[in-house]
Every structure is written in C-alpha cells, then in structure tokens.
N, C-alpha and C positions, 0 to 999 in steps of 0.2 A: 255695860259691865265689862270689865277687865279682868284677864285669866292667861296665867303665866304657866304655860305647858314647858317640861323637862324632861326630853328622849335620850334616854343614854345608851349607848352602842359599845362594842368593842371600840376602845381608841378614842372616842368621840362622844360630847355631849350638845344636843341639840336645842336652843332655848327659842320658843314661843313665845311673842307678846298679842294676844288678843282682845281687841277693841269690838263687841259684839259681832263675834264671828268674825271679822277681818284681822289680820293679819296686821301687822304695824311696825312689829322689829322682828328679826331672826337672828340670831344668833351661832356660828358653828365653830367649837370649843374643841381643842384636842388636850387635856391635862394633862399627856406628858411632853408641851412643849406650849407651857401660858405666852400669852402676850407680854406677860409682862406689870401691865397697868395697875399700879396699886402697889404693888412691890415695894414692901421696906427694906430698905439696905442701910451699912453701913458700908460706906465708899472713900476712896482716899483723892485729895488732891490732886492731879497728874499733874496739869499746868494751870497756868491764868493765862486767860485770851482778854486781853482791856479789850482790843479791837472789835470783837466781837460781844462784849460787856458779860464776859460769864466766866465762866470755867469747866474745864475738864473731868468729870473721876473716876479714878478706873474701880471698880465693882466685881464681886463676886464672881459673878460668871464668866469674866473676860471680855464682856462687853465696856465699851466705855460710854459714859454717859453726859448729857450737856448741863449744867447750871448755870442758869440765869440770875446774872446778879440783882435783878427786881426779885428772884426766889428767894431770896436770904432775908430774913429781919424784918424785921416792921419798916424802915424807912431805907430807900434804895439809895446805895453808895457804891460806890468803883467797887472793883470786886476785889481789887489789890487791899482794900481796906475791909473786904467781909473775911477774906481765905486768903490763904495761904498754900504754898505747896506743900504737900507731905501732910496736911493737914486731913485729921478722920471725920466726916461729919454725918450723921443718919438724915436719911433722902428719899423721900417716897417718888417715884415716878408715875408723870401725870402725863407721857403720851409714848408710846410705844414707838422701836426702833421705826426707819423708813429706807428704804434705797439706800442700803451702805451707811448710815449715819446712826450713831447709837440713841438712846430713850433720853425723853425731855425731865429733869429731874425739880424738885422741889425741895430746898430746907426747912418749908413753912410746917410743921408738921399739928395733927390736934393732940393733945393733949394725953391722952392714951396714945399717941404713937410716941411720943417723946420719951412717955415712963417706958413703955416696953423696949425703946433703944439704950437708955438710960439703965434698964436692966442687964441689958444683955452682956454677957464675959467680954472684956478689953481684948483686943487682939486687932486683925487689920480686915479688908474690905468680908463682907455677911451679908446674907440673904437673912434678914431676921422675922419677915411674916412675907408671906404671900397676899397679893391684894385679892378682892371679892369676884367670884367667879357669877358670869354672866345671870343664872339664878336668881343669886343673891342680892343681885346689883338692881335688878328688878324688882324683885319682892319690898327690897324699902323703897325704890321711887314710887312704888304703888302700893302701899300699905291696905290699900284695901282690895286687893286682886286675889280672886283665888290661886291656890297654887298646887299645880298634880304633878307628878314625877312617877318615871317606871323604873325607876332605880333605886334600891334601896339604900347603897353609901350615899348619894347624894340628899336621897331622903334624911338620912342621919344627922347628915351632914346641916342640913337647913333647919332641921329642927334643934339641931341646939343652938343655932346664929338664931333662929324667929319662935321659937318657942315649938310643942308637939302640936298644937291644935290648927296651925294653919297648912300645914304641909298633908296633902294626901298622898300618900303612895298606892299608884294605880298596878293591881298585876295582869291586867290588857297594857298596851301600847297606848301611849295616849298622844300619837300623832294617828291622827284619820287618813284613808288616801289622797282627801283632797288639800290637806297638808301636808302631806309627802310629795304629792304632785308640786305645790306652791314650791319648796325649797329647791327639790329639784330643777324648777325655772330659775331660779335665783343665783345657778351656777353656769346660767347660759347668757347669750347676747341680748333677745329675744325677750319683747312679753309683748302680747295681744291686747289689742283694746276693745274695748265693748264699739258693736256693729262696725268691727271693720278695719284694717289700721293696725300696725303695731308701733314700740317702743324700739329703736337700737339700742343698744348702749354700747359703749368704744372707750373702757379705760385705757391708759397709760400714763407712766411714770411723773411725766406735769398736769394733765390735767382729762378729766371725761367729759368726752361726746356724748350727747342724745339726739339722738334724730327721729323725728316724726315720721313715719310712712305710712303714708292715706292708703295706701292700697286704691281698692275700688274705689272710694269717694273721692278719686284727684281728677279721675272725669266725669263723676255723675254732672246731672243738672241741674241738683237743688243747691242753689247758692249760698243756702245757710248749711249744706254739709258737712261744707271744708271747715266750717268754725267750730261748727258741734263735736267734731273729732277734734280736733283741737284742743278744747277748751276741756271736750275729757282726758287728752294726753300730758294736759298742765296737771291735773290731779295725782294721775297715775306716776309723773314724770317726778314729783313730790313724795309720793309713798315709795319707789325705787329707789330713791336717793337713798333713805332713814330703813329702807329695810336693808341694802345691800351695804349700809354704810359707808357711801361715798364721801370721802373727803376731797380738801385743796378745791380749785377752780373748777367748776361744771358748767360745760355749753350747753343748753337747748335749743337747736333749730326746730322750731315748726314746718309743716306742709302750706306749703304757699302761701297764701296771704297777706297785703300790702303792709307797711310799717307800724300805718293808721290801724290796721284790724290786731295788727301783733299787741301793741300798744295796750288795748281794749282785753289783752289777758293777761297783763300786768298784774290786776290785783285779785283775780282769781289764783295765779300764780303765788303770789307774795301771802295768800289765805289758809292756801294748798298748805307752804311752807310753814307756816306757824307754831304746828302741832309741835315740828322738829327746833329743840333749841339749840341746836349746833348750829343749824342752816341759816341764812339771811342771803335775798333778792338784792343783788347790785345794780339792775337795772336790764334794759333792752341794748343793745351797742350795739356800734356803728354799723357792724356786718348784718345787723338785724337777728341778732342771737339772744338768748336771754344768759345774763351771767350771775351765776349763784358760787356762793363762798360756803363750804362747810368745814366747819373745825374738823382736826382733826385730835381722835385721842387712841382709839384702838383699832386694828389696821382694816380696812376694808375687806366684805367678804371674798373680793375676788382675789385676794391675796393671801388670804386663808386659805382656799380652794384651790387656788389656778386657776390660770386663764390662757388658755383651756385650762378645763380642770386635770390636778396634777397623777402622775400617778398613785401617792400615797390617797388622795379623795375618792379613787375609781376603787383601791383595794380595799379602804375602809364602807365605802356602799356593797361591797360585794360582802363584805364581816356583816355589816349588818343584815344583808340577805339571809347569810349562813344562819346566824340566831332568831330571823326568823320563821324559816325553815323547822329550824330545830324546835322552836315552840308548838308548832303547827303537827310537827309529826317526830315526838320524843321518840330518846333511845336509838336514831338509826344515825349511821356514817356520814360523813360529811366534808366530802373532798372539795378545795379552791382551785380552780384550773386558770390560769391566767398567764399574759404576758412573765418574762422572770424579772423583770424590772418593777414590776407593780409588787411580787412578791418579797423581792428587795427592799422594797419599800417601806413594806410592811413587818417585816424583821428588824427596820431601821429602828421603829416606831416602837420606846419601851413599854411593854407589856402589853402590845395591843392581839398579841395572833393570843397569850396568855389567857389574857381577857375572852376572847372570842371561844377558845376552849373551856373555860370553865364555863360560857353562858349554854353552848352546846350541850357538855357533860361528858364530854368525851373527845380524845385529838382530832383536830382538822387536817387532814392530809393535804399535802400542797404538791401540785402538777403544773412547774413550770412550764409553758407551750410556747413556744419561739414563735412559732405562726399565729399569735392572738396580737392584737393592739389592744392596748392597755383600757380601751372603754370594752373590752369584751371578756373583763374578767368573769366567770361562771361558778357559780356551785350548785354542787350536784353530786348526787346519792353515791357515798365510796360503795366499792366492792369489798365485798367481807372477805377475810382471809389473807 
C-alpha cells in the first residue's frame, strides 16, 4: 500500500512516497524558489542554433532556455523552418536548469495548456501557470495512495487539484522520527547496509560514484559474505539513486569480487532498477563498474541541499526546530542563534523567517554568533524583556 506524506516547514515542504513502510522517493521543496519543472511560459525567440538543432528563449524570469527542434510540431524540421527570431511562443519546460545552462523547453503542449496560453493578454515573455508541485505530481502517478499533509495551505491547495476526500490534513506531524532520521541521511554521503557495510556516494558535476564498503566482511571467512553484502548493496544502491534523485552517469563499484561474480549481480541490479523509470543498466565496463544512466528532469537532491549541505538547508532545519519547539511548549520565546551567514540566508529566503513566526505565534529573535559554524545553528528559550 502506497502513502504520500506532506511536512511542511517554514521555507520548505517535505514530500513522502511510501511503499509499505519504505520509503521510495523524497522529495525537498522550497516554494519560494520552484525548480521550475512544469512552468508555462510564454518566451521570445533570442536566436536559432541549426548547429545544435534548436533554439534559444529568453523567458520571464531572465533565465534563458533551450528548444529542441524535435520539441516543435508534430513532425521534426530544421528549426530555421519551425521559428524564427523575435518570435512569441508558449513552452512548458520539461527539465530544470543545470550547471550554468538554462531549462529544457517544450512547444508540444496538451490541450488545456494551449487554451490557457492562448488566453493569456498579448504582450512579450510570462510566467503563465506554474507547474505541479512535488505532492501533486505524486498523488496522480498514484491515484490510489493515501494522502496526509500537516499543512493546511497545502492541504487546500490539493484538495481543489484532487478533490476534499482524498487529502487528510494531519494536526500531529506526520513525519515520524524514523522519517526524519531517513531524510536527514539523505543529506549526507553515508548510508548503512544491513549486517555490516555501507554505501558512499561522491556526486559531481559529470557524473556519481558509489562505492561499496564491506567494512568487517572484507576479511571475514565466510566466502559467501562478500556477495551477500553485495548483492544487498545493489538493492540499496537502487533505491539511493530514485530517492536522492540521481541523475546523468552513475558508477557503482563493488567490494571485491572477480568480474565472473560481478557479472552474476547484473540482473539483481537491472531488477533493483526497474521500479525507477528514469533509470536503465548499461551494463558492467571495462574497469569492472556498473554504469547506470538516469534521466534527468528535476535537479537532484544533493543540489537542492548542498553538498555539504548549504547554509540556507542548516537554517531552514533549525526554523523547523523552532515550530517544533513551539508546538511542544506554546506561548514561550524563541530565539535562532546561529552562524550570520546562515541567518543571511535566511532573510535571503522570501518569507521564510515570516513563515516561521506566524507558525511560532510570536517573533523569532535572531543572535548572529560569529563563533558557530553553520551546522550548529541552535534554538533556544529567548529571555523575556
């Protein structure tokens, strides 16, 4: 049974996908600064690249974005024959910026998105609808998932996209600790394996590492050890992927093991992988690595976060301490002591300290501390008066 949990924070909304008690996707949302994904625009021309078979447009926000002349029309033509420069056209984007390069765009649009651009006032580039936020995007691939949220705009919000009866708005927390625990690893290097062993993971800008480390079973004696760790690290190294939303090329090295026994986790591997349809096995290569390809469309979480996680990630876990704090023991003060660059940060962030004081009920006082590092932001009971 499938169950789509929705923690919403000062700054931040946290989404859930659960597959009887497991965990399967995560999701971390900050609304005032979407990915993007879905975004209807209306965009203008800037150039035509033949060479590259698309074009240019510059967009609403100052971003500029790529179209693909297989994006245009029913049947693919030079692009010099689909657009033109200075040309308006509405464009949903269907992969979020990356490394300095603006969002992958689309003129294929459905049918209600045409009429809503078609409606919209003449004038030059528009943000004309926002695409579906992480919730949302779940609740219809899963139409049959329960669905709880501890937010009530968002509850609102879903119940008029899916109707009142399927939306619960929870007034507990409806992440547990050992779902706060989960996420919280999911912003780290780090994940353990059952009896022994953990996961690395090593993103960067071309492509992530995973590395198997047996720990203790790289010198036990029992020679079926090193497979059995193994063979649970392909699983897990599978659900890592699809929860942290790894995209582009992915290595997995294993712990030892000759070419012949790698081989032989091939299609446990390729099994593992299934669930996720972004993902597909390329195969074992030469160095004796396994190489997985996963699309990309919305940016990974480690790039959501930081890596290390950033300072505006450490201020916004510290906002969500504050309110729960404040839940816990109404009515009293509630001072944020932290690095002043985490506080920075969080001032950057529109309406998220806002946010955090209305879930309190009263102002959050903030105590820049020069001598903290940014994972040691703190709250704690103000002084009255």
């Amino acid at each position: 049974m499938k169950t789509i949990l929705a923690s919403t924070s000062p700054g931040e909304v946290r989404v859930a996908l659960l597959d009887d008690d497991t965990l399967v996707e995560a999701w971390v949302e900050r609304p005032a600064r979407p990915d993007g994904v879905g975004d209807l625009h209306r965009a203008r021309v800037s150039a035509l690249a033949p060479a590259m078979a698309g074009a240019f447009l510059a967009m609403a926000d100052g971003e500029t974005g790529f179209l693909p002349e297989s994006a245009i029309g029913a049947a693919r033509q030079p692009i010099g024959k689909s657009a033109s420069e200075g040309q308006m056209l509405p464009v949903r984007v269907i992969r979020a910026s990356q490394g300095g390069k603006g969002p992958r765009l689309t003129a294929r649009l459905t049918d209600a998105e045409a009429a809503r651009a078609a409606a919209a006032p003449p004038g030059g580039p528009a943000l004309l609808a926002r695409g579906p936020e992480a919730a949302l995007r779940l609740a219809r691939a899963h139409p049959q998932a329960e669905l709880r949220t501890d937010g009530a705009g968002l509850a609102a919000r879903l119940r008029a996209a899916l109707g009142p009866v399927r939306v619960t708005l929870s007034h507990a927390p409806v992440f547990d600790d050992a779902l706060e625990a989960e996420f919280d690893q999911l912003a780290g290097p780090e994940v353990p394996l059952p009896g022994g062993g953990r996961l690395l993971l090593h993103p960067t800008p071309a492509l992530t590492a995973i590395d198997v480390d047996a720990g203790s079973a790289a010198g036990g004696r029992d020679p079926q050890a090193q497979f059995r760790l193994n063979h649970a690290a392909v699983a897990e190294a599978a659900r890592q992927i699809r929860l942290r939303n790894l995209a582009g090329p992915i290595l997995l090295d294993l712990a030892g093991l000759t070419t012949k026994r790698r081989e032989a986790l091939a299609e446990p591997l390729a099994r593992a992988l299934a669930a996720d349809r972004l993902a597909r096995l390329l195969g074992l290569g030469p160095l004796g690595l396994f190489e997985i390809l996963r699309q990309r469309i919305h940016p990974p979480l480690h790039e959501v976060l930081g890596w290390p996680p950033a300072l505006l990630t450490h201020g916004l876990a510290a906002l969500r301490r504050a309110a729960r704090e404040a839940a816990l023991r109404p009515g009293r003060r509630w001072a944020l002591r932290a690095a002043p660059a985490v506080i920075a940060a969080l001032r950057n962030l529109p309406g998220a300290l806002a946010e955090a004081e209305a879930t309190i009920g009263m102002p959050l006082q903030l105590h820049p501390d020069p001598a903290r590092s940014p994972a040691q932001a703190e709250i704690e009971e103000a002084a009255h008066g």
